[in-house]
LODO-773948 format. One record per residue: x negated, y, z negated of N, C-alpha, C in turn; residue in three letters. Coordinates in steps of 0.02 Angstrom, whole numbers, padded with zeros to 5 digits, always signed. Each point is the difference from the previous one (the first is absolute). Last residue first. Example, Ala and Ser with C-alpha at 12.3 -4.5 7.8 and 13.67 -1.06 7.14 Angstrom:
! LODO-773948
-00642-00112-00354-00042+00059-00003+00039+00055-00037SER -00015-00286+00004+00045+00059+00000-00045+00060+00000ALA 
This chain:
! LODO-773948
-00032+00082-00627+00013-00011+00076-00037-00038+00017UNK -00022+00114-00214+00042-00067+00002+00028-00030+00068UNK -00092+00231-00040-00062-00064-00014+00030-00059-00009UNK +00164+00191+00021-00039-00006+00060-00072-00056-00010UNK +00152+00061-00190+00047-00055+00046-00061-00010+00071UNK -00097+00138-00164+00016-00073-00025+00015-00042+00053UNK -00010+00231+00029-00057-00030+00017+00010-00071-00022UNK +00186+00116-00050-00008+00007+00106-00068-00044-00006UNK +00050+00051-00224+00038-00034+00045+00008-00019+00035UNK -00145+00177-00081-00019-00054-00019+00054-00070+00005UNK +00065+00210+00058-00044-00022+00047-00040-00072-00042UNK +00179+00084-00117+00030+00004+00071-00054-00025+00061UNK -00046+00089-00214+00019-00052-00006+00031-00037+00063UNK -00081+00222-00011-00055-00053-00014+00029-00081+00000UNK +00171+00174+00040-00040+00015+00040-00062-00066-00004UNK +00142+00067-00203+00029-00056+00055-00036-00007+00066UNK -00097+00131-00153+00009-00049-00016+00023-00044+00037UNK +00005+00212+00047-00074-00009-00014+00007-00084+00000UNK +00203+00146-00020-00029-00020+00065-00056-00050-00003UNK +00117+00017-00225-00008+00033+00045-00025-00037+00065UNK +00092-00117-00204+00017+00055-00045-00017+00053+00098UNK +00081-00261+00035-00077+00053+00001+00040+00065-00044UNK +00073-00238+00046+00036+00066-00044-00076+00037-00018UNK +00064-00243+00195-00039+00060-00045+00044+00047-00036UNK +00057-00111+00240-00047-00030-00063-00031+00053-00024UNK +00206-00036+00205-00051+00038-00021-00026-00027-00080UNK +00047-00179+00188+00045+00089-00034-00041+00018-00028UNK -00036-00082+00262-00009-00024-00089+00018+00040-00036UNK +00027-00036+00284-00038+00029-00045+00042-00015-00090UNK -00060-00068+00288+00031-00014-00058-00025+00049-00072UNK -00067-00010+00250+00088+00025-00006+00019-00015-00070UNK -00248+00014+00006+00035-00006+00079+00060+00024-00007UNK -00086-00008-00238-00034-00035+00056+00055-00013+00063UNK -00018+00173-00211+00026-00027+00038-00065-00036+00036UNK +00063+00103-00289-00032-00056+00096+00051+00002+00044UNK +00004+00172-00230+00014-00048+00041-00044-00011+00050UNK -00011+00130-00263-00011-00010+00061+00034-00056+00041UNK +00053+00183-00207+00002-00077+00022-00026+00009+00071UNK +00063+00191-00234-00023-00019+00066-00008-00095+00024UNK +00165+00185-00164-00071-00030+00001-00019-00014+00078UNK +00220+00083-00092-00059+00065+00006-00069-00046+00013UNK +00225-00109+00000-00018+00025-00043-00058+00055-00028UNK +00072-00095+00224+00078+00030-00033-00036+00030-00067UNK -00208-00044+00144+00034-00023-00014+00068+00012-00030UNK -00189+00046+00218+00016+00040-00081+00082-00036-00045UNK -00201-00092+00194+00046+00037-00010+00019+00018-00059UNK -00228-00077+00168+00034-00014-00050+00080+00038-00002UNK -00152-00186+00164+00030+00069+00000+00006-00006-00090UNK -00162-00120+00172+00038-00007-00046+00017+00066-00017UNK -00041-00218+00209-00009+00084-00028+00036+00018-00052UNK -00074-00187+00223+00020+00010-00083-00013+00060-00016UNK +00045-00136+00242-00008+00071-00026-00012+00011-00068UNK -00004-00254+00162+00031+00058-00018-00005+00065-00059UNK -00135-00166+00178+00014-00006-00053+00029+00059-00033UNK -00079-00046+00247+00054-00031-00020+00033+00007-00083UNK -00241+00095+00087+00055+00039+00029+00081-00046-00032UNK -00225-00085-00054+00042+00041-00048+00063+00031+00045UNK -00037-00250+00055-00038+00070-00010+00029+00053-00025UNK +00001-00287-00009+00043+00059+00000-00045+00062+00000UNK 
């Protein structure tokens, strides 16, 4: 399989009903709920990539 075929990952964050923060995955068309009760950006942001890098070394 080459990379061109392997679908898109990327991690967003958003701002949660309760004022906190949570990051989400998407891979290609699918995407994951959101995880976390980040107090700020900063956080959910780091955490979010140390995610992406996880799921991406498990390929």
């Amino acid at each position: 399989m080459s990379n061109d075929s392997k679908p898109e990952t990327k991690v967003t964050i958003e701002k949660l009903r309760n004022g906190r923060w949570a990051f989400v995955l998407k891979r290609g068309t699918v995407v994951y709920p959101a995880h976390g009760q980040f107090s700020n950006q900063i956080e959910a942001i780091a955490a979010g990539q140390a995610a992406l890098r996880a799921l991406e070394s498990n390929r």
